[in-house]
Backbone as CSV, one residue per row, in Angstrom:
resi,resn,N_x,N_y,N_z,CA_x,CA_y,CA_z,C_x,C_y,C_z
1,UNK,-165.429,133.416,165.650,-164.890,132.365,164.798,-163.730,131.690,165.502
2,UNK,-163.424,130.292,165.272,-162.414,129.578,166.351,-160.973,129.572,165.650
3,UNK,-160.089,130.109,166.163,-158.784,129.593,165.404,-158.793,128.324,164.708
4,UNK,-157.396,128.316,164.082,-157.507,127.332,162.903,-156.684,126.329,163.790
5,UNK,-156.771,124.849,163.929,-156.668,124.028,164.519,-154.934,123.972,164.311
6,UNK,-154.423,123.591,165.237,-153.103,123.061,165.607,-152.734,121.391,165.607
7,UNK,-152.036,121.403,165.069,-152.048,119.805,164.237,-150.701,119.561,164.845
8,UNK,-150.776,117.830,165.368,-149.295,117.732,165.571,-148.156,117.576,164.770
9,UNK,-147.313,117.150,164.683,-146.506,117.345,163.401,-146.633,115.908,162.579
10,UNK,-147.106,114.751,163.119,-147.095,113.548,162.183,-148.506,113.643,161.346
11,UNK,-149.284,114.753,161.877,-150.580,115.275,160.841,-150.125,116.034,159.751
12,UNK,-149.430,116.724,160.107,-148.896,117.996,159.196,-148.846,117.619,157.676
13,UNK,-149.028,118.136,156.299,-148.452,117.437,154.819,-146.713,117.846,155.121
14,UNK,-146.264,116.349,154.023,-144.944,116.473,153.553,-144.146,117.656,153.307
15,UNK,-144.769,118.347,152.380,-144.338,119.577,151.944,-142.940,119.488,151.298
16,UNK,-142.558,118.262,150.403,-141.120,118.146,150.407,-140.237,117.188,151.435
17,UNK,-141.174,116.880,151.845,-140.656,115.497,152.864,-139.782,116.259,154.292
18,UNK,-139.330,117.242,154.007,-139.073,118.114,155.585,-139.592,117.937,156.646
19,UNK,-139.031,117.039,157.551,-139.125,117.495,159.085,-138.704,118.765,159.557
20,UNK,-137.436,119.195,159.306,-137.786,120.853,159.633,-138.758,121.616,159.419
21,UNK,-139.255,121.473,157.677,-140.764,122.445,157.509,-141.712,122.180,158.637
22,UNK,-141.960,120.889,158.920,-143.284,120.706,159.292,-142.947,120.827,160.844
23,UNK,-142.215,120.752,161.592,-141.585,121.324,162.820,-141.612,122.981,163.231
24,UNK,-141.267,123.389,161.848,-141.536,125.179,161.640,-143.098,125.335,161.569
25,UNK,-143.436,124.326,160.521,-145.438,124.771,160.479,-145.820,124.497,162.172
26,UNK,-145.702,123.915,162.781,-146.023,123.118,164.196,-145.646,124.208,164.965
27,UNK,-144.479,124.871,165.158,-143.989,126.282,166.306,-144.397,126.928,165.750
28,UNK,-144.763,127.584,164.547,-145.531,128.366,164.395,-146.887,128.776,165.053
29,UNK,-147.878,127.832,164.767,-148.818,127.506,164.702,-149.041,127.590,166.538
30,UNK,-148.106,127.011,167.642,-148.224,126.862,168.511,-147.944,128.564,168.993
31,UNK,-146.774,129.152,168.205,-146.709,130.223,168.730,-147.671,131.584,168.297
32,UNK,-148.588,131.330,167.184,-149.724,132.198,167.049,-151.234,132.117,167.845
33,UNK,-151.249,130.912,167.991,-152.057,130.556,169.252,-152.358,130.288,170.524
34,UNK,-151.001,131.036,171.082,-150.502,131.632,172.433,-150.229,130.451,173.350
35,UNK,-150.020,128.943,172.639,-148.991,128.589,173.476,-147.763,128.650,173.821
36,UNK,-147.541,128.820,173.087,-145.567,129.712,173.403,-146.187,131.310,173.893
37,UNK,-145.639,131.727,175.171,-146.180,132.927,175.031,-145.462,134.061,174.458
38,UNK,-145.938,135.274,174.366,-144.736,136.254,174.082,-143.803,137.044,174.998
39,UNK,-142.691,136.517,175.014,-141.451,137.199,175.594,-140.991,135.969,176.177
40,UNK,-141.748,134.797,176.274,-141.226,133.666,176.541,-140.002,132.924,176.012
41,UNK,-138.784,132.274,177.082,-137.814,131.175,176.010,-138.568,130.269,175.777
42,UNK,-137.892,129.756,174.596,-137.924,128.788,173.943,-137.546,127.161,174.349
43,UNK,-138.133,126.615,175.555,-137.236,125.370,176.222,-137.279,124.330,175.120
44,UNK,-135.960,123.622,174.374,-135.982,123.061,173.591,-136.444,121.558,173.922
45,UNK,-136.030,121.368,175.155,-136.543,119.883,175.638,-137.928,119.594,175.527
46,UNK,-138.583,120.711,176.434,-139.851,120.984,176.396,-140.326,120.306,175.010
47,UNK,-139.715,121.233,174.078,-140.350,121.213,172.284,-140.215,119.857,171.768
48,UNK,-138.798,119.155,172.315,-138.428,117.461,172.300,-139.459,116.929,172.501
49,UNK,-140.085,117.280,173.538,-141.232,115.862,173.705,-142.472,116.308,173.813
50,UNK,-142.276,117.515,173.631,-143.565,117.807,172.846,-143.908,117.138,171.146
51,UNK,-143.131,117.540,170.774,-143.266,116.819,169.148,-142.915,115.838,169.317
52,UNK,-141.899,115.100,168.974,-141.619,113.938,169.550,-140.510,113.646,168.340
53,UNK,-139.653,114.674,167.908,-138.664,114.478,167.155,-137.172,115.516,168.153
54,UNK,-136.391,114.632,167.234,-134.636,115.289,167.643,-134.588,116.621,167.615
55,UNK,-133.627,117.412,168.627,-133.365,118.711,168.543,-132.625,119.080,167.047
56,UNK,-132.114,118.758,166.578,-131.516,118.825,164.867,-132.887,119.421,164.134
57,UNK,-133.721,118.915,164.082,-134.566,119.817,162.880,-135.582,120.969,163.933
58,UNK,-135.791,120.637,165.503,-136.427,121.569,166.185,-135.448,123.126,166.336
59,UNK,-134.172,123.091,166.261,-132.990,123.653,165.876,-132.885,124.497,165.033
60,UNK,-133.207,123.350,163.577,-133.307,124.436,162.424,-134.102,125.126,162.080
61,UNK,-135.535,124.488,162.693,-136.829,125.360,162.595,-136.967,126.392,163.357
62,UNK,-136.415,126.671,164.797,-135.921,127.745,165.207,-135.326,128.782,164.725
63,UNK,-134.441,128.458,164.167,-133.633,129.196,163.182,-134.078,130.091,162.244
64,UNK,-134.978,129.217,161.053,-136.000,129.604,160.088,-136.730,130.879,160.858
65,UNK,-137.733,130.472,162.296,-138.479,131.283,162.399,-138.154,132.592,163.321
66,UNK,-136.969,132.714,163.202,-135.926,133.798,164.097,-136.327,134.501,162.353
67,UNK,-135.741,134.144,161.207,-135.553,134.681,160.169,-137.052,135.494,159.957
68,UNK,-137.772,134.936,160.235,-139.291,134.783,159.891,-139.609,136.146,160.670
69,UNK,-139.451,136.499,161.928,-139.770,137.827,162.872,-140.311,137.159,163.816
70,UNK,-140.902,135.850,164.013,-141.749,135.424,165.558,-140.809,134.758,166.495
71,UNK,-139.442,134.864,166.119,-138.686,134.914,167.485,-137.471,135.888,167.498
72,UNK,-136.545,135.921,168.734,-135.810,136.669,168.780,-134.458,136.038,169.284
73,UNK,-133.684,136.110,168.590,-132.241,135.248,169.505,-131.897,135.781,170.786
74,UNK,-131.127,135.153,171.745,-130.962,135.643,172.955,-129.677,135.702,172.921
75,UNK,-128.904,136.577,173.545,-127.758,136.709,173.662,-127.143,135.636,174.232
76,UNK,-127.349,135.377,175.351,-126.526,133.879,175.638,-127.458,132.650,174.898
77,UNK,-127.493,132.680,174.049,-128.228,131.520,173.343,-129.424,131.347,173.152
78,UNK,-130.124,130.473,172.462,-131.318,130.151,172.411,-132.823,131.123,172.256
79,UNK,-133.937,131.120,171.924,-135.027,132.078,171.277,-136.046,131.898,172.377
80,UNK,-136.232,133.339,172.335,-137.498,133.812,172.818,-138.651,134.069,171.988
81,UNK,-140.308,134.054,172.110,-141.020,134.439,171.243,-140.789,135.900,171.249
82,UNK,-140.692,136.303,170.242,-141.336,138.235,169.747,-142.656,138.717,170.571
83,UNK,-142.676,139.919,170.796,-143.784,140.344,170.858,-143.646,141.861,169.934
84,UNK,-144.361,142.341,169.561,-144.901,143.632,168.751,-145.661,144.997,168.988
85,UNK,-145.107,145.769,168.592,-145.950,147.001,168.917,-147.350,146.877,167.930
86,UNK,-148.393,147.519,167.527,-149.222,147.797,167.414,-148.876,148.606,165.904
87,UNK,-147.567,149.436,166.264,-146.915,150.082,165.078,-146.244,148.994,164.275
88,UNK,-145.988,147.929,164.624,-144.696,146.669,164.232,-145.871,146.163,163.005
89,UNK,-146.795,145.567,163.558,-148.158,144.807,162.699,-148.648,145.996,161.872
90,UNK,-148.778,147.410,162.240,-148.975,148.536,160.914,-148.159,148.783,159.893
91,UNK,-146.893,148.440,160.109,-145.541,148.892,159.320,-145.772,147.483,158.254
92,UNK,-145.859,146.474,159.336,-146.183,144.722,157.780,-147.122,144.719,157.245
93,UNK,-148.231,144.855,157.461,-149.207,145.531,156.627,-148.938,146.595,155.653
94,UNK,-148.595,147.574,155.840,-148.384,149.263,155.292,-147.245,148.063,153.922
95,UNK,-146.221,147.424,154.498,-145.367,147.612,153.691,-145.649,146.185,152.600
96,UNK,-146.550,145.477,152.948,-147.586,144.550,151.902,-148.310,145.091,150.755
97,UNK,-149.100,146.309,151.368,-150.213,147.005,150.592,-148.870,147.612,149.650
98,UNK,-147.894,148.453,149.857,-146.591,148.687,148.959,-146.266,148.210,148.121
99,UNK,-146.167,146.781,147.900,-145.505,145.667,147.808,-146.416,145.203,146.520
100,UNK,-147.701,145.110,146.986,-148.757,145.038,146.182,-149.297,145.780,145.319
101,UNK,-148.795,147.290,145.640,-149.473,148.187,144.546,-148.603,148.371,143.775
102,UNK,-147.122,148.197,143.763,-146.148,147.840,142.885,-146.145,146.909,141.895
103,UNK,-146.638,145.768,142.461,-146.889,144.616,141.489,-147.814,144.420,140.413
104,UNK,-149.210,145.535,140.977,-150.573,145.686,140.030,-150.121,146.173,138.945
105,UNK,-149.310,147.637,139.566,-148.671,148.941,138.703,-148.560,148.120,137.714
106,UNK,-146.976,147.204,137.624,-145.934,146.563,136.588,-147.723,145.733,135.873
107,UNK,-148.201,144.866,136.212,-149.120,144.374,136.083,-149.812,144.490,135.002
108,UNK,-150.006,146.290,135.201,-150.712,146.744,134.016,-149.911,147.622,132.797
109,UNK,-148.488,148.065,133.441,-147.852,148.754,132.599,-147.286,147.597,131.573
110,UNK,-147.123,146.165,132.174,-146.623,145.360,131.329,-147.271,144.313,130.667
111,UNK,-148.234,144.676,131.091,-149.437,144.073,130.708,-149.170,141.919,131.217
112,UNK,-150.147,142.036,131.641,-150.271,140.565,132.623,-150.927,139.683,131.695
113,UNK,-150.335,138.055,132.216,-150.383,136.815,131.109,-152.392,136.614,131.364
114,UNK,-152.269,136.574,129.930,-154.103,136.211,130.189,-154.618,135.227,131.049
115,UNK,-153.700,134.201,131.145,-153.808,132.711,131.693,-154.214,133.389,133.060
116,UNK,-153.473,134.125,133.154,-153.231,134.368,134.672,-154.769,135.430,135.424
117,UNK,-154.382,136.452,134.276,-155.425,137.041,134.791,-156.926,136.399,134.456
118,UNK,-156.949,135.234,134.108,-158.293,134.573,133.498,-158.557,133.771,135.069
119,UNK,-157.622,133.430,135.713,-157.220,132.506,136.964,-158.293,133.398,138.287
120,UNK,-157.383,134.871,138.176,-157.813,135.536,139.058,-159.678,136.263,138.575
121,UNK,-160.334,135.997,137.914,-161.296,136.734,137.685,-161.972,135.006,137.999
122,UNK,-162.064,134.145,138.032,-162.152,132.864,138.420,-162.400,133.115,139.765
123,UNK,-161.434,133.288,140.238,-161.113,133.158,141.981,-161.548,134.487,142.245
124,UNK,-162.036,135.141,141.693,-163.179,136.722,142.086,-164.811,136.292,142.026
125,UNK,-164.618,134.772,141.174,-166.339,134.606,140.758,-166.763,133.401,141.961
126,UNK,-165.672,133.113,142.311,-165.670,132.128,143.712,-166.331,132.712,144.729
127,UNK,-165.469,134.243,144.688,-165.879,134.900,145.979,-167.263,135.346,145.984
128,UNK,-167.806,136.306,144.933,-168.991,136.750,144.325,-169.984,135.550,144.451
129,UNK,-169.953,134.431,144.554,-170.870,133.606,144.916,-170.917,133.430,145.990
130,UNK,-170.254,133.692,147.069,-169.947,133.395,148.539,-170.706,134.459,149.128
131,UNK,-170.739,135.596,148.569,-171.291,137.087,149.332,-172.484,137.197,148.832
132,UNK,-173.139,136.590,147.616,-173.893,136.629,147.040,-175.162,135.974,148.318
133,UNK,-174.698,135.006,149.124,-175.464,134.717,150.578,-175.936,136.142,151.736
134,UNK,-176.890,136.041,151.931,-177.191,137.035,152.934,-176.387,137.303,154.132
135,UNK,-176.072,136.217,154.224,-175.436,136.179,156.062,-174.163,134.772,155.799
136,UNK,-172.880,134.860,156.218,-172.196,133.925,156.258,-172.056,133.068,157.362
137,UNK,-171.705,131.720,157.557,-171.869,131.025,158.748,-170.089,130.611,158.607
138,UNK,-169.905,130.286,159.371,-168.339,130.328,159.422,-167.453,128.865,158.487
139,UNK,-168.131,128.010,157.836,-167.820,127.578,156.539,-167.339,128.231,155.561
140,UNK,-168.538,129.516,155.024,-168.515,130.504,154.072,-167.622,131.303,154.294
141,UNK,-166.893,131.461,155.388,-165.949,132.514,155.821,-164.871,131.891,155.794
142,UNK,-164.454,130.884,156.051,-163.208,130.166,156.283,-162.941,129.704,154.753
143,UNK,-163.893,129.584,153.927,-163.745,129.709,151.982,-163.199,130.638,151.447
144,UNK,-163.681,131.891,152.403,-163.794,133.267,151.518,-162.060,133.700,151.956
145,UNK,-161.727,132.716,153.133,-160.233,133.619,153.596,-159.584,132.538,152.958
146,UNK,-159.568,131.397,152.049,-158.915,130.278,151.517,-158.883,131.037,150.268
147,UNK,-160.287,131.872,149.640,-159.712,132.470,148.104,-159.051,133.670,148.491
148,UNK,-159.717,134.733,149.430,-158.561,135.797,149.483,-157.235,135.491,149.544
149,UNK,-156.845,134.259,150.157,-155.687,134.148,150.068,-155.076,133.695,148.771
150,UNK,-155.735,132.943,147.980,-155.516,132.837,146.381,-155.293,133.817,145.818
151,UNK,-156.283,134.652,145.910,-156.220,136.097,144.631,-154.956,136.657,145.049
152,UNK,-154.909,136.783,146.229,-153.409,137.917,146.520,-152.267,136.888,146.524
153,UNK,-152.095,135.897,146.263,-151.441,135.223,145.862,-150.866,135.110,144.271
154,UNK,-152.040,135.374,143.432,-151.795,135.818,141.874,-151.040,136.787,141.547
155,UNK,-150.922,137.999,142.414,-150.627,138.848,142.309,-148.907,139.396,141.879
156,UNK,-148.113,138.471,142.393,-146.899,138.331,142.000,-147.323,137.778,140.588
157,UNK,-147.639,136.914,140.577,-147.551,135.841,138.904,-147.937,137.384,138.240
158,UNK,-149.477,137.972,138.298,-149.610,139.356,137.628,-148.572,140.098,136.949
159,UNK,-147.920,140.236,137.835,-146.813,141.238,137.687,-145.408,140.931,136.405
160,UNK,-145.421,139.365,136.082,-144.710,138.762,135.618,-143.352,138.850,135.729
161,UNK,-143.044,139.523,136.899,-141.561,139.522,137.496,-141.407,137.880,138.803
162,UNK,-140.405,137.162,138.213,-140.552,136.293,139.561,-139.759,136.769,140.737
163,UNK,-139.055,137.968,140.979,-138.420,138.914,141.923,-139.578,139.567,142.597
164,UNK,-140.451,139.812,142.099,-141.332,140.375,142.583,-142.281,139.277,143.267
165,UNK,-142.742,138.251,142.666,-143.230,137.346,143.239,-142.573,137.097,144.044
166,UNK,-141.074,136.375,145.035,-140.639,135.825,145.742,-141.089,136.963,147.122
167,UNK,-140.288,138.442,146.689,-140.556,139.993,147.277,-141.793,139.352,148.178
168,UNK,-142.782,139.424,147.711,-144.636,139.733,147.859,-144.642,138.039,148.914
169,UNK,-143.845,136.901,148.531,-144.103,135.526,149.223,-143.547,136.291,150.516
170,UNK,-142.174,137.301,150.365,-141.634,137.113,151.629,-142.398,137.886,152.574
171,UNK,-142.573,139.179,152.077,-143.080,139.801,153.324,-144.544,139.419,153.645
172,UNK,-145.109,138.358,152.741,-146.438,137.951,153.385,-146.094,136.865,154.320
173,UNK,-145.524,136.564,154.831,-144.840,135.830,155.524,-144.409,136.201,156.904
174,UNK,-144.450,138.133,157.083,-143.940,138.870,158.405,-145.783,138.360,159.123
175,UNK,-145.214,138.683,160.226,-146.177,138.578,161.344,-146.970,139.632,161.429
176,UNK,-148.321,138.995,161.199,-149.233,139.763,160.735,-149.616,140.388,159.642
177,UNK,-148.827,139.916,158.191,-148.907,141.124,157.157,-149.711,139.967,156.630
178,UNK,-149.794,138.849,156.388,-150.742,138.217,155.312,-152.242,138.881,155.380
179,UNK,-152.601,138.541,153.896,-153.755,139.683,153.594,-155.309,138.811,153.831
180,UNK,-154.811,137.826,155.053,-155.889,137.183,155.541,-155.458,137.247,157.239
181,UNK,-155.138,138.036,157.819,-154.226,137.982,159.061,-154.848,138.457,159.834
182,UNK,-155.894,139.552,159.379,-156.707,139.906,160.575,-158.083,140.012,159.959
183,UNK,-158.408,139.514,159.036,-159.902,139.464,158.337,-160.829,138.648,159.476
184,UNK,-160.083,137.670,159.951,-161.082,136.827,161.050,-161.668,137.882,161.915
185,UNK,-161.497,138.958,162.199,-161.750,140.036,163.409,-163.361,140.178,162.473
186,UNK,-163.794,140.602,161.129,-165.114,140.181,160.798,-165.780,139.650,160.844
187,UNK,-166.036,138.189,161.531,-166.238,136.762,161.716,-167.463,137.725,162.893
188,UNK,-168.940,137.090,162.706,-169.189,137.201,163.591,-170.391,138.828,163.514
189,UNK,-169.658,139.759,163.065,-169.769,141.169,162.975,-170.900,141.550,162.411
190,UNK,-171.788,142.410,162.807,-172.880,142.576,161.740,-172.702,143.019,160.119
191,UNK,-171.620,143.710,160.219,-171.215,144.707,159.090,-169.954,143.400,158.391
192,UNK,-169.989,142.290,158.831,-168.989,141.152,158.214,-169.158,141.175,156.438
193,UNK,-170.186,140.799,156.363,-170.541,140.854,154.863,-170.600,142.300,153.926
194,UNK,-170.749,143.214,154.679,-170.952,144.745,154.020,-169.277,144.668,153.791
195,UNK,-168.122,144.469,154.802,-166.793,144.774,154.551,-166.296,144.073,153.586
196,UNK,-166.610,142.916,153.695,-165.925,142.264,152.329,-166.151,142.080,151.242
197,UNK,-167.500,142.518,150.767,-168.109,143.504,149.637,-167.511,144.388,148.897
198,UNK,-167.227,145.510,150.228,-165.691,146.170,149.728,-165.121,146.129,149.507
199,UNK,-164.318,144.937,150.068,-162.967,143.742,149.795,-162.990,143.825,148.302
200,UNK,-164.420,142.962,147.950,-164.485,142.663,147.018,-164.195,143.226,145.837
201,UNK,-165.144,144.280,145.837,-165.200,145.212,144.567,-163.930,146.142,144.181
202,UNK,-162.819,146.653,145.841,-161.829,146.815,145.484,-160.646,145.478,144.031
203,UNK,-160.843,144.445,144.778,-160.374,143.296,143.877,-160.912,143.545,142.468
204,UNK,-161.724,143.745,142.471,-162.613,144.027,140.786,-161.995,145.333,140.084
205,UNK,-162.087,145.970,140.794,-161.004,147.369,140.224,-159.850,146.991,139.983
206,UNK,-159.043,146.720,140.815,-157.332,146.167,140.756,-157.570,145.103,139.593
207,UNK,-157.672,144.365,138.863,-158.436,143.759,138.071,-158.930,144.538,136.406
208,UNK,-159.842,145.159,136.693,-160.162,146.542,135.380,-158.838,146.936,135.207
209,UNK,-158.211,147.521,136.227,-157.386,148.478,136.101,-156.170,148.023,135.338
210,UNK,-155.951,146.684,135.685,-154.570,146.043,135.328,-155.164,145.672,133.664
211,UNK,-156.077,145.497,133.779,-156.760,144.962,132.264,-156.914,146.412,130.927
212,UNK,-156.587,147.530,131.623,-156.808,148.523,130.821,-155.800,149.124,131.082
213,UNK,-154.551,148.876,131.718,-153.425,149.319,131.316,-153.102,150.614,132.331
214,UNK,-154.007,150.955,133.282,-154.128,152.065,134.510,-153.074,151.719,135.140
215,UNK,-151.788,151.841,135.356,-150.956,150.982,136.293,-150.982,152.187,137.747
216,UNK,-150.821,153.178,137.607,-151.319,154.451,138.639,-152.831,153.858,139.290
217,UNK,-153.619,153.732,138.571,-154.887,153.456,139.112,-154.945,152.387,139.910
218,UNK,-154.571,151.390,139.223,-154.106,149.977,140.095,-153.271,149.872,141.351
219,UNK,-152.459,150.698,141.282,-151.334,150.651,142.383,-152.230,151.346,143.673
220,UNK,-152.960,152.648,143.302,-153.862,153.387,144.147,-154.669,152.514,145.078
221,UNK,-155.621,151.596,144.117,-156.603,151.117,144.506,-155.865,149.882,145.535
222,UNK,-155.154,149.710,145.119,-154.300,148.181,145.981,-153.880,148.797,147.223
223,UNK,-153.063,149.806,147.378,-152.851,150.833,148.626,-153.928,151.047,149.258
224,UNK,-155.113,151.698,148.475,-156.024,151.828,149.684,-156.761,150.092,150.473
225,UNK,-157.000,149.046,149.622,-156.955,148.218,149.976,-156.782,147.431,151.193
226,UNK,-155.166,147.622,151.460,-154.819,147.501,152.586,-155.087,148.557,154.087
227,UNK,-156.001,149.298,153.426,-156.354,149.764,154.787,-157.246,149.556,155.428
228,UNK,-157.820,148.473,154.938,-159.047,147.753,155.461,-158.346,146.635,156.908
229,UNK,-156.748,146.078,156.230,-156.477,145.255,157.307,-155.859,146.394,157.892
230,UNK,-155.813,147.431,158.192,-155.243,148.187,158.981,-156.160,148.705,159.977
231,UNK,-157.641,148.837,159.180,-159.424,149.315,160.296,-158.869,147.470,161.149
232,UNK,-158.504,146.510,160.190,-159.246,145.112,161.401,-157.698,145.025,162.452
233,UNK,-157.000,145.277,162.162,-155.624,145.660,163.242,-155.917,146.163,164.735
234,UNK,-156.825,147.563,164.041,-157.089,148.535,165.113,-157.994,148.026,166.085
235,UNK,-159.201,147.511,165.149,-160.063,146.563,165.668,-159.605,145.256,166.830
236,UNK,-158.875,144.601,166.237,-158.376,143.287,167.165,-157.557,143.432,168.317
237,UNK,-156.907,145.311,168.100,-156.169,145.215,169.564,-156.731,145.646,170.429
238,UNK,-158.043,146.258,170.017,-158.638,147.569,171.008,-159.569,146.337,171.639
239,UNK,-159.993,145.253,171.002,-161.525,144.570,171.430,-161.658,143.184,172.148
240,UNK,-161.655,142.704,173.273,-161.018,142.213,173.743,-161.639,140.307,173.419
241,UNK,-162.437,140.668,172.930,-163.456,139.340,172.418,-162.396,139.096,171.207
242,UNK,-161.718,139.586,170.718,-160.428,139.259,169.449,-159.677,138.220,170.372
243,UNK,-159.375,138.590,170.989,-158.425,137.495,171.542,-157.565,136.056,171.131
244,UNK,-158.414,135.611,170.754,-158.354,134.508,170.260,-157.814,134.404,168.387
245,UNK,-157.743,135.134,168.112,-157.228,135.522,166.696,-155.755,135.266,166.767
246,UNK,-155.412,134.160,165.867,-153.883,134.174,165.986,-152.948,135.122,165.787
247,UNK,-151.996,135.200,166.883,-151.020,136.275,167.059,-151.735,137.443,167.802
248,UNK,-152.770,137.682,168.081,-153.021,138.889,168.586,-152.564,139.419,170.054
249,UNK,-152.206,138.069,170.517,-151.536,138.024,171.762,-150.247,138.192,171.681
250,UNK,-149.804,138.662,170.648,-148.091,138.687,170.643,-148.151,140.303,170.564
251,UNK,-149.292,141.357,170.218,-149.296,142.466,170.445,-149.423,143.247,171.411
252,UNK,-148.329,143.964,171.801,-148.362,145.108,172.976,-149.577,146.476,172.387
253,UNK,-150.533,146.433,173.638,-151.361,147.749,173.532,-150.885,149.048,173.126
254,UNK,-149.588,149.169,173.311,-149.241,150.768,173.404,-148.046,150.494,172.207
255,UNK,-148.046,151.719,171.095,-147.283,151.600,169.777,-146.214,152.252,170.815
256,UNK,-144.669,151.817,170.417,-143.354,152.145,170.799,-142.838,153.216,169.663
């Protein structure tokens, strides 16, 4: 499956009318798809005319994504890209699936807005029609990682804490923890459709569970969950046809 295209920044949406955002979406984007490499500085001129805006918002977007984990300040000034252990991308993951089975828990102990959970059984019947295909062609896949990323997106609202929601925005946000971050490593796979089946039906439980008030059960099932992106982790560093998966190049082979 091909990475997701790199857009220059006068493509980019508004998002709030920010040139910094869309300067941050743009280094991002450049730095998950291994043009910035890892351990590399950051030449700001370079980035000047590359984009084709002032160091002032290339600056602040630096800044942002120092906060973010995909760079690192340098002692005499200026950012280098990050690179990661193998353990670094297990720990953002590990501490997502956490994050998440916390939120189901409250979810169901506090019982979740119908609206909401009517939203997410919606965006479960999206998916269920998608798998419901024998074989996916990479349309169907690039859908199926647009709703996964929806449903686990509900998941704060679930919870009806907005602390918890912001919590769950931030650390999906570390490098590598979004719960679509290494699903692309299925793309392709014979067993692609058998895994996210699993995906699936886990989602359907987390779901029952929150709906019947299991908040133990829910939290369980959401934990094990995430160990599916933890099999496609293992997968993308060991296999060298991954490659191309954003960020996978920012991972060191050997856990520190």
């Amino acid at each position: 499956m091909s990475p997701p295209p790199v857009h220059p920044v006068s493509e980019l949406p508004e998002e709030g009318g920010s040139q910094v955002v869309k300067v941050q979406i743009r280094l991002r984007e450049m730095i998950l798809a291994g043009e910035l490499s890892g351990g590399a500085r950051i030449a700001e001129l370079s980035i000047v005319e590359k984009l084709g805006v002032s160091r002032t918002p290339i600056r602040a977007a630096l800044m942002r994504l120092e906060q973010e984990g995909l760079l690192q300040a340098l002692p005499n000034g200026g950012y280098a890209v990050r690179t990661f252990s193998e353990r670094d991308a297990s720990d953002a993951i590990e501490l997502r699936g956490t994050m998440e089975g916390m939120a189901v828990r409250l979810a169901a102990e506090r019982g979740a807005a119908p609206m909401v959970l009517a939203e997410a059984r919606a965006c479960l019947g999206q998916i269920d029609a998608l798998l419901g295909e024998t074989a996916l062609n990479d349309e169907a896949f690039s859908r199926y990682v647009v709703l996964n990323e929806k449903f686990h997106g509900l998941i704060g609202e679930l919870s009806g804490s907005p602390l918890m929601g912001r919590e769950l925005e931030r650390v999906g946000s570390l490098p590598f923890a979004s719960p679509s971050g290494f699903v692309a490593v299925q793309a392709n796979s014979p067993q692609a459709r058998d895994m996210l089946i699993v995906a699936q039906n886990q989602h359907v439980q987390v779901l029952d569970a929150i709906e019947h008030r299991e908040g133990s059960r829910a939290e369980a099932i959401m934990r094990e969950h995430s160990r599916l992106a933890q099999r496609n982790l293992s997968e993308a560093v060991r296999n060298p046809r991954h490659g191309e998966i954003p960020g996978v190049r920012l991972i060191r082979k050997r856990s520190t």
